[in-house]
C-alpha positions in Angstrom: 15.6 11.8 -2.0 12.8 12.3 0.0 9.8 14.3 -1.0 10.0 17.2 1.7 6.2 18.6 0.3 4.5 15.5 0.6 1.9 15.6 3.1 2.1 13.2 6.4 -0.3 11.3 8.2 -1.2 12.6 11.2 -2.3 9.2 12.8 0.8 7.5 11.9 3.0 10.4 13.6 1.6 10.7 17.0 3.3 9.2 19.8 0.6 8.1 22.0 -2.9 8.6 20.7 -3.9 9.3 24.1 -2.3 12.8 24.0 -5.6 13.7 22.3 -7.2 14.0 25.8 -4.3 16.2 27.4 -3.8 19.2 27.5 -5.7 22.3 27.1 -5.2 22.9 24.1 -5.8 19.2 22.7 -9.4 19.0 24.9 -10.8 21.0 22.2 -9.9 19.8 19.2 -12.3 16.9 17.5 -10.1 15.6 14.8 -7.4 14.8 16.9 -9.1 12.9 19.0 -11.5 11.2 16.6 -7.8 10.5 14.6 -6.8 9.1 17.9 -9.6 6.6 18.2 -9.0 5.5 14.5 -5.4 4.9 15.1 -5.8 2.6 19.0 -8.7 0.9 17.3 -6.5 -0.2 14.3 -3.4 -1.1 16.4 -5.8 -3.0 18.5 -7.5 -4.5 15.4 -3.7 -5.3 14.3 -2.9 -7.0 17.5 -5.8 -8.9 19.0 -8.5 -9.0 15.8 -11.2 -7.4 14.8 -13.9 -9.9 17.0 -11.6 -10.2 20.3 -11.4 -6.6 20.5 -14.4 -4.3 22.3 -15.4 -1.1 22.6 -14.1 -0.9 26.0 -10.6 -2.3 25.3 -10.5 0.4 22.9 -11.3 3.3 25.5 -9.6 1.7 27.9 -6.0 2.5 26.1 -7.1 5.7 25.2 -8.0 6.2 29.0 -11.3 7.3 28.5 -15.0 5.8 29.0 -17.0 3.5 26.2 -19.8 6.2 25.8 -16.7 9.3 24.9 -15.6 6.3 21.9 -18.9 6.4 20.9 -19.4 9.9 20.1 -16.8 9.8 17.2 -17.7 6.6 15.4 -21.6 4.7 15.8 -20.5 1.2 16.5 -17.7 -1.0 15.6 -18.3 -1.6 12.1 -17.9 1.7 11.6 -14.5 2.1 13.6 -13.1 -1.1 11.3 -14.3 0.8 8.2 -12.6 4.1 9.2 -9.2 2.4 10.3 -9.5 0.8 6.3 -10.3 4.6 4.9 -7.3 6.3 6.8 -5.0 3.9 5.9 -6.1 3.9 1.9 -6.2 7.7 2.1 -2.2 7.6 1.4 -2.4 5.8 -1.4 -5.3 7.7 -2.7 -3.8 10.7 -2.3 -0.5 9.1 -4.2 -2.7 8.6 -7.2 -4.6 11.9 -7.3 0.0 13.5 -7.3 0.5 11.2 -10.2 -2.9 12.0 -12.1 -1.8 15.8 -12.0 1.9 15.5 -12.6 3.7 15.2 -15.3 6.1 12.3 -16.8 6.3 9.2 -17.7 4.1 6.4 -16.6 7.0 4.3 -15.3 7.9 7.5 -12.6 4.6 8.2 -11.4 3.8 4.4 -10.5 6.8 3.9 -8.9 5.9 7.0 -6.3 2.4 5.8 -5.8 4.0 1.9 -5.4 6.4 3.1 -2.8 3.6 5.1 -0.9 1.4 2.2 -1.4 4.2 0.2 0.5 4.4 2.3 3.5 0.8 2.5 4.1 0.7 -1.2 4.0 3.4 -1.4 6.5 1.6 1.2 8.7 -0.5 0.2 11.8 -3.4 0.5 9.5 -2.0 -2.9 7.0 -4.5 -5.4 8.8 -7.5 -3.1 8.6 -6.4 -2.3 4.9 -6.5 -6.0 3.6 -8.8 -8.0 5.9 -11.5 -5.0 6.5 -13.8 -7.0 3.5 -13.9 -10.2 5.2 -14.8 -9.1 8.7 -18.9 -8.6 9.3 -19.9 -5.2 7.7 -23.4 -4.5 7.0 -24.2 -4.1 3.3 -23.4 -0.5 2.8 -20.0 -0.6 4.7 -19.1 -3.4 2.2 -19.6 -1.7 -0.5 -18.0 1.5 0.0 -14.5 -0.9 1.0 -14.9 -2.8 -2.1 -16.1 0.9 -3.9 -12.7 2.3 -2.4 -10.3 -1.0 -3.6 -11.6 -0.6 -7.1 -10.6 3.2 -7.5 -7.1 1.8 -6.2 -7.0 -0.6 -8.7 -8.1 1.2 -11.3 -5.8 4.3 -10.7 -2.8 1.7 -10.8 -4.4 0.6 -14.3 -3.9 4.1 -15.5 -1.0 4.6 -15.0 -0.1 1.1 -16.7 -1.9 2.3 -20.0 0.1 5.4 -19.6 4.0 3.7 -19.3 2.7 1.3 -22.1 1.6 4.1 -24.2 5.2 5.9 -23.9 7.4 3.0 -23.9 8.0 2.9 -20.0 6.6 0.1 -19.1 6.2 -3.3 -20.9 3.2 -5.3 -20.1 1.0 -6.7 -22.2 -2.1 -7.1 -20.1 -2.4 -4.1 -17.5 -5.1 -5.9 -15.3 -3.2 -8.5 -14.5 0.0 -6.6 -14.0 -2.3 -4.2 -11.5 -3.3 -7.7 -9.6 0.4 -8.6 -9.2 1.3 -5.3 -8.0 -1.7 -4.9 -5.3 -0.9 -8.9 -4.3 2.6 -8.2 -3.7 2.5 -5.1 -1.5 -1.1 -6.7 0.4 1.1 -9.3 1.3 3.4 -7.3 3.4 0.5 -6.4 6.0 1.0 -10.5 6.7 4.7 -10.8 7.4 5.8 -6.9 8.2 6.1 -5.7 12.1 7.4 -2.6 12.7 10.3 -2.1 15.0 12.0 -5.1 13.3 15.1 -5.5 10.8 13.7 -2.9 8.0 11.9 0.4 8.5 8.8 1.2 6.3 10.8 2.6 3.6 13.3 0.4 3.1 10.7 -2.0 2.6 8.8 0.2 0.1 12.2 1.1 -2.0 12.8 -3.0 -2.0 9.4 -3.6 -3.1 9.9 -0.7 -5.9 12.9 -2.0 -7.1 11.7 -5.3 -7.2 8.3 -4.6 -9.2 10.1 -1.6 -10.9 12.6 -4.5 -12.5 9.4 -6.4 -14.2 8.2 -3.5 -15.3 10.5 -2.1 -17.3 11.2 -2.7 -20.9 14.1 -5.4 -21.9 16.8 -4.7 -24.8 15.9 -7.2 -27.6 18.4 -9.9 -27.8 20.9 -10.1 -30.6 19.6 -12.7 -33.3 21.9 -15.7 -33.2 21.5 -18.1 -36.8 20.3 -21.9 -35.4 23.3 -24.7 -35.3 21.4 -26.0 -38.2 22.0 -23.4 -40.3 25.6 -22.6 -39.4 28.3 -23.3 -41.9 30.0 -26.6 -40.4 34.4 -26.0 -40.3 36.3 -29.0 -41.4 39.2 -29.7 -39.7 42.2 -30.2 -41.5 43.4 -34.0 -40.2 47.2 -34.7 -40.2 48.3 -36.3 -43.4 50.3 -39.8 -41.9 53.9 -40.1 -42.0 
């Protein structure tokens, strides 16, 4: 069932970003329309790349001139970074639920996987996973590679955790965070929305699928060798 309380992303439910511009009402309110930038700039980053896509194609779809872009972010770098931040802020939020809720380790990563899924396969999946290799400055590079490593290690967390109550078997939580974070990256490669599967029925496949490895395995029944086996001898017909 879903989670009625959870909070929504704003970006991700607007219509048409442009709406940000019309309307009484809308013409005075800043985070919509800086949200509204984010969100073109990452479809556009999505569709076209990060270097064959300007400033101007970006106000352009917004219906608005370069310099009115420019007065929510400082340059391109910046817009790039901002598309990767919005789209993480799901999956940070997911973790900061799971840190403050109760339950086993098992539960709470399988809420912050499936949120983790659907932010992937959001507009923002490009920006999310390809944001590090584009040209940032210094600074901006370190504050994407700053914000990965607090994913990562929230996911490690709550590994310790389901090992610690039985949950979840894994012997070596880093690598079991790698696999999850490589698994649910890759969807930003191959996922278009619009398509056969929604979102979430991506995310609950991807749960059930990472879910299956994580969870603990009965022991199998101890079976003695053939070696050790008594051997039967069969009785053989006596001849007439």
């Amino acid at each position: 069932m879903a989670d009625t309380n959870r909070p929504t992303d704003r970006l991700a439910t607007a219509a048409d970003p442009a709406d940000a511009w019309r309307g009484r009402r809308r013409r005075r309110d800043h985070g919509s329309k800086r949200d509204a930038v984010i969100r073109t700039a990452a479809r556009a980053f999505d569709e076209r790349g990060y270097h064959n896509t300007s400033l101007d194609d970006i106000a352009a779809a917004l219906g608005v001139t370069k310099p009115t872009v420019y007065y929510y972010v400082a340059n391109k770098e910046q817009l790039l970074f901002e598309c990767f931040r919005a789209g993480l802020e799901p999956i940070r939020a997911a973790l900061r639920r799971a840190e403050a809720t109760s339950g086993t380790g098992r539960d709470r990563l399988r809420e912050v996987i499936r949120d983790y899924a659907v932010a992937i396969a959001s507009e923002y999946g490009w920006c999310m996973v390809r944001a590090e290799h584009q040209d940032l400055d210094t600074e901006l590079s370190g504050q994407v590679k700053a914000l990965k490593s607090e994913i990562d290690r929230g996911i490690r967390r709550l590994l310790q955790a389901g090992i610690a109550d039985g949950s979840i078997a894994v012997r070596d939580p880093k690598l079991a965070a790698f696999a999850i974070a490589g698994a649910l990256n890759w969807i930003a490669h191959w996922y278009r929305a619009g398509r056969s599967l929604s979102a979430e029925q991506v995310a609950d496949a991807f749960v059930e699928f990472l879910e299956q490895g994580l969870a603990p395995r009965a022991e199998p029944v101890a079976t003695a060798p053939a070696a050790a086996r008594p051997r039967v001898r069969r009785k053989t017909k006596a001849p007439d």
